[in-house]
N, C-alpha and C positions, 0 to 999 in steps of 0.2 A: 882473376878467377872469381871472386867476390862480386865485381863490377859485373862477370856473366850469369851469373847465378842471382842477381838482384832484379837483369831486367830481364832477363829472363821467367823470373818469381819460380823457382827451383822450389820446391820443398824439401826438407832437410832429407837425407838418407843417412845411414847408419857410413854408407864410403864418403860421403860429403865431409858428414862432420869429423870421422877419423881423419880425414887430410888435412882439413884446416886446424884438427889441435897438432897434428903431426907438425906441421910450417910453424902454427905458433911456437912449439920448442925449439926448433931451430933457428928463429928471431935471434936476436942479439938482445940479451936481458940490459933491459936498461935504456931501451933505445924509444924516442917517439914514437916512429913509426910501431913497433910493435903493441902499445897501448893503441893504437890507432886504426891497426889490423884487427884487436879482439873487440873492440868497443862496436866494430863494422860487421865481426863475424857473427856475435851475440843479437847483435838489430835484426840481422838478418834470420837467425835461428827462431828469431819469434813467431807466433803465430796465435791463433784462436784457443788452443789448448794450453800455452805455453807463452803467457803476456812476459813473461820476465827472459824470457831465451830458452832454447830447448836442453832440458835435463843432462842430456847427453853428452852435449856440447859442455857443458859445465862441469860436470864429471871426470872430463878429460884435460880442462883447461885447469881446475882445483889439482889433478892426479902432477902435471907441470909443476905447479909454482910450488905443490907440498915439497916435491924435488929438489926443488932450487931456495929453501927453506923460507920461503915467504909465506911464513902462517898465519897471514891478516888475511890476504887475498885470496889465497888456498881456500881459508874456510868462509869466506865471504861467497865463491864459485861453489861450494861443496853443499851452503845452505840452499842454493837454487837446483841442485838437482836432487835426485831419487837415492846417493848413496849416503842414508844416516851411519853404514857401517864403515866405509871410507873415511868417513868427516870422525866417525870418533877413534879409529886409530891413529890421526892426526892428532887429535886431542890430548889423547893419552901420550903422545911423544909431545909434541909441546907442553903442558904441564909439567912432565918431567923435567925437561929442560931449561922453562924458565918461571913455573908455576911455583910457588910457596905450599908447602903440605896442607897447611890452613885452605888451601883454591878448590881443591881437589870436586867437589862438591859444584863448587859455582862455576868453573870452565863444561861439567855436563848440563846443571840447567838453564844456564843461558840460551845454551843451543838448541835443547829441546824444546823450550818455549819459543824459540825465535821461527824453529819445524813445523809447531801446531799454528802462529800468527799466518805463517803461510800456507795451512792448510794441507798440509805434509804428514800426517799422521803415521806412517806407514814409515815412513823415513825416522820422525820423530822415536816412534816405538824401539827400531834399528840402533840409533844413536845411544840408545838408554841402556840399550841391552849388552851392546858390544863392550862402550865404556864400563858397564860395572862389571863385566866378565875378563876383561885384558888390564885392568890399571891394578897395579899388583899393590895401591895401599886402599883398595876397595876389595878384592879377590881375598883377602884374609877375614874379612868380618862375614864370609857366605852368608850375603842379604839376598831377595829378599826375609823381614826386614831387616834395616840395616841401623848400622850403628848411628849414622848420620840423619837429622831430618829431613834436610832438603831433597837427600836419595829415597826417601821414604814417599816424599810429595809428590816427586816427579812417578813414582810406582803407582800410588793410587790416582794419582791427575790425569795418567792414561787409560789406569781402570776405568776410571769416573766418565773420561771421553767417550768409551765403548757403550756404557749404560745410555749417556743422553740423561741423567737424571740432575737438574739442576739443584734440588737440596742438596745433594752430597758435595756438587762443588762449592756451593755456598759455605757451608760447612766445612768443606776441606781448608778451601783457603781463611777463614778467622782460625782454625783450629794451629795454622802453620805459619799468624801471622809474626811472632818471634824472628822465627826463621826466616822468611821471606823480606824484612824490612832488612836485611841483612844487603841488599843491593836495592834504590828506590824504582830502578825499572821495570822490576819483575810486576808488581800492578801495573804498570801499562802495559804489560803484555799480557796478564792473566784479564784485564778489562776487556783485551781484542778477539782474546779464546771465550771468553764467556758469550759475546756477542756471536762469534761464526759458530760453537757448538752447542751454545745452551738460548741463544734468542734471545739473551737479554741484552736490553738496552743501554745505547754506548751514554758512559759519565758525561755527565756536565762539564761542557770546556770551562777550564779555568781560565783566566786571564791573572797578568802581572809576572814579576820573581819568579815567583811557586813555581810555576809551569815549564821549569827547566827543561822537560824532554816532552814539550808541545809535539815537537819535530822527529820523536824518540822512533816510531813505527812509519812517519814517512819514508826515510829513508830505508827500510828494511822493506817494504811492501811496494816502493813505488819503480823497480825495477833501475836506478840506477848505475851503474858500471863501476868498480872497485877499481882503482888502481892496480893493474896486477905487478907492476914494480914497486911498488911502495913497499918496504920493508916495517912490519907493524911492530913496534916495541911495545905496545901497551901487553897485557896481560889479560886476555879476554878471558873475561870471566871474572878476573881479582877487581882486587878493593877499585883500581883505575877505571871498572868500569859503572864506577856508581859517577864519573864527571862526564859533563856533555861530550859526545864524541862525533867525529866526523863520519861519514857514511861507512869509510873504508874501514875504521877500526871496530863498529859498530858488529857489522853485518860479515 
């Protein structure tokens, strides 16, 4: 089916990509072939609108493996498509599950910054909103604001998006930088939002040691394919994710 649809150059339809995340669930979880069907079905879903695979497609292949509780891969699928409210009811049941109370905070901005890096604003906003309305140890402190900084950051960081007014982000981020050294990736990601929404200028590459996550936004941006069997133990969002990670635990 794939093979007709490639030389053929099919562009995606809404009954194409239903079928093909349909087959993909019925794969055999675990199996080559099935990484090997998605990684072909994803190439193929791409196009001029949609360089990382189409939204859709991902939407349905994330709605799969949330299922089958592979919450690496789920939300690795969930950041390439259009559902930020999908992605954070995932979130919200993962954190509960293997989140530390202390995470609570950093399993939503991770995501949300990783929305804006790919220019997902609209998704971004979704993610932020659902999470702090459904996670029942954020629903007790009726923010906005809230009792937490970093949920306060993430509030006005999309304000601030909407304005297009770079003092304020300027300002936002030294104002929140306590908070924010709390995970070291969160500046390379607020580096890559300052440049796609406020025009400034990307940092000086470092070189050496220092430069642990040089590689930190290629693999989030350069449209590689997640493992969808990989079963993620890290803790995205928790303290695990201030060490180098691999694309799948990453993204």
């Amino acid at each position: 089916m794939l093979d007709v649809f490639e030389k053929s150059k099919t562009e995606p339809t809404e009954d194409q990509i239903s079928q093909i995340a349909n087959l993909f669930s019925l794969l055999n979880h675990g199996t080559p072939e099935r990484h090997q069907y998605l990684v072909r079905a994803v190439k193929w879903s791409c196009g001029e609108r949609h360089k990382l695979g189409h939204p859709r497609l991902h939407q349905l292949l994330a709605q799969t493996l949330w299922k089958e509780k592979n919450y690496g891969s789920a939300r690795y699928h969930y950041l390439r498509s259009e559902d930020g409210g999908g992605c954070a009811d995932m979130l919200v049941e993962l954190h509960l599950l293997r989140g530390y109370p202390s995470e609570v905070d950093l399993f939503l901005t991770q995501a949300v910054l990783q929305y804006l890096c790919l220019q997902k604003k609209v998704a971004a906003s979704e993610v932020f909103e659902t999470y702090t309305k459904k996670h029942p140890n954020i629903t007790k402190q009726r923010g906005p604001p809230f009792l937490l900084p970093l949920l306060n950051f993430l509030w006005l960081l999309l304000s601030t998006i909407e304005s297009g007014k770079v003092a304020y982000f300027t300002v936002l981020c030294e104002q929140y930088q306590p908070s924010l050294k709390r995970d070291p990736t969160y500046r390379e990601y607020l580096d890559r939002i300052g440049q796609l929404f406020f025009n400034l200028p990307a940092p000086r590459p470092q070189h050496g040691p220092g430069n642990i996550f040089g590689n930190l936004l290629q693999g989030l941006l350069g449209g590689g394919l997640g493992d969808d069997d990989s079963e993620d133990e890290v803790t995205m969002g928790g303290p695990s994710s201030s060490q180098p990670m691999a694309a799948e635990e990453l993204d």
